[in-house]
Steps between C-alpha positions, in 0.01 A plus 500: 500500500422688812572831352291491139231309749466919701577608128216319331271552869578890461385470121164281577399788779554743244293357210246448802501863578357541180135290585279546744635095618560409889785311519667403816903459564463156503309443226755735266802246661297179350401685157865590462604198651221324175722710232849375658369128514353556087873661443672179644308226360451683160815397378457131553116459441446817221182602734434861319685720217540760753877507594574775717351486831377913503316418220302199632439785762272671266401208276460194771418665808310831408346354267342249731434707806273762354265246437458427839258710633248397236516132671250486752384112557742255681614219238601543146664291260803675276486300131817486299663667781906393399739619759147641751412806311297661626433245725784498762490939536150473526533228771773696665263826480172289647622255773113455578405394156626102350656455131515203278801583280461264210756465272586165236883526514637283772760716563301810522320314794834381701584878477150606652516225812905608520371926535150298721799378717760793574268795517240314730182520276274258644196639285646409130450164355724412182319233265658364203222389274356630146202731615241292290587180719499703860195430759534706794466317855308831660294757298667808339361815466690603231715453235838712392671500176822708376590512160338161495276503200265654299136562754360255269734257561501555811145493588493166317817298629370606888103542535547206653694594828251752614085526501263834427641641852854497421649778270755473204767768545761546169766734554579653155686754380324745252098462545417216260165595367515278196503191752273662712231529219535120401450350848363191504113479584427563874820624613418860568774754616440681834782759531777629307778700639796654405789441765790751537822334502844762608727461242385250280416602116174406330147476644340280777210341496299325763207274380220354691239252325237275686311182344131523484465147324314288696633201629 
């Protein structure tokens, strides 16, 4: 374990080397240390397609990170977020900054508090609930989704969590502009950017959308 853990931390450094990313030492030891802990309990609890741990490298963890520096407020909420993705990196990359990783599989969630537990993230907290039932305790400013629905959908199942301050912020893969154009009434998007991810095939897509429907 010891020796693919410098073989996968030698990989991760390398795919950084690629962005423009500031990553410390230990925070490469508790991203690798994420992939080893998805590669043990994958088996047992089917947490992502993704078999081979250099590969969740570039799918899981790269990914995730590049979004990072596009996060600037302090608490967001990560909807449909299975094993943490992007959730956990992005928690890992922002110590400062608190994540609701919401996720309805029971299992997903004792996987989450299990990775909360042995890599010491005190600023994750795994919910298991169905995002249409969720009430936050503390007010988010904004709202991540992965591969979680269409924006429509998405808009619609979560307008709730967040008010006209907070942001929406879909990670897609190529730019959706047909879903972009049918946006529900009021929901107005605010940035779109195209993230650079080392290795991985296809485009990425960043998308930012506010709510200007009063409340």
């Amino acid at each position: 374990m010891t020796d693919n853990f410098h073989t996968l931390a030698a990989k991760l450094q390398e795919y950084i080397s690629l962005t423009d990313l500031q990553v410390s030492e230990e925070q490469i030891s508790k991203l690798v240390g994420f992939v080893q802990l998805i590669h043990k309990w994958n088996k047992a609890y089917n947490l992502t397609s993704v078999r081979d741990p250099e590969t969740m490298l570039i799918k899981h963890i790269m990914d995730s990170i590049v979004v990072a520096p596009h996060l600037q407020q302090s608490h967001y909420i990560d909807v449909g977020t299975g094993p943490g993705l992007p959730g956990i990196p992005l928690a890992i990359m922002l110590p400062q900054t608190h994540f609701t990783l919401l996720d309805s599989l029971g299992k997903r969630v004792r996987f989450m508090k299990q990775v909360a537990y042995e890599l010491k993230l005190d600023n994750i907290l795994p919910v298991q609930s169905r995002v249409e039932d969720y009430a936050s305790a503390h007010e988010l400013n904004g709202v991540l989704s992965r591969a979680f629905a269409s924006l429509n959908d998405m808009l619609t199942w979560c307008q709730h969590l967040i008010d006209s301050n907070g942001t929406f912020i879909a990670l897609k893969g190529q730019l959706p502009q047909q879903e972009i154009d049918e946006l529900p009434e009021g929901f107005v998007v605010t940035d779109t950017i195209a993230l650079h991810v080392p290795e991985l095939e296809g485009d990425r897509h960043l998308i930012k959308i506010v709510n200007t429907n009063p409340r």
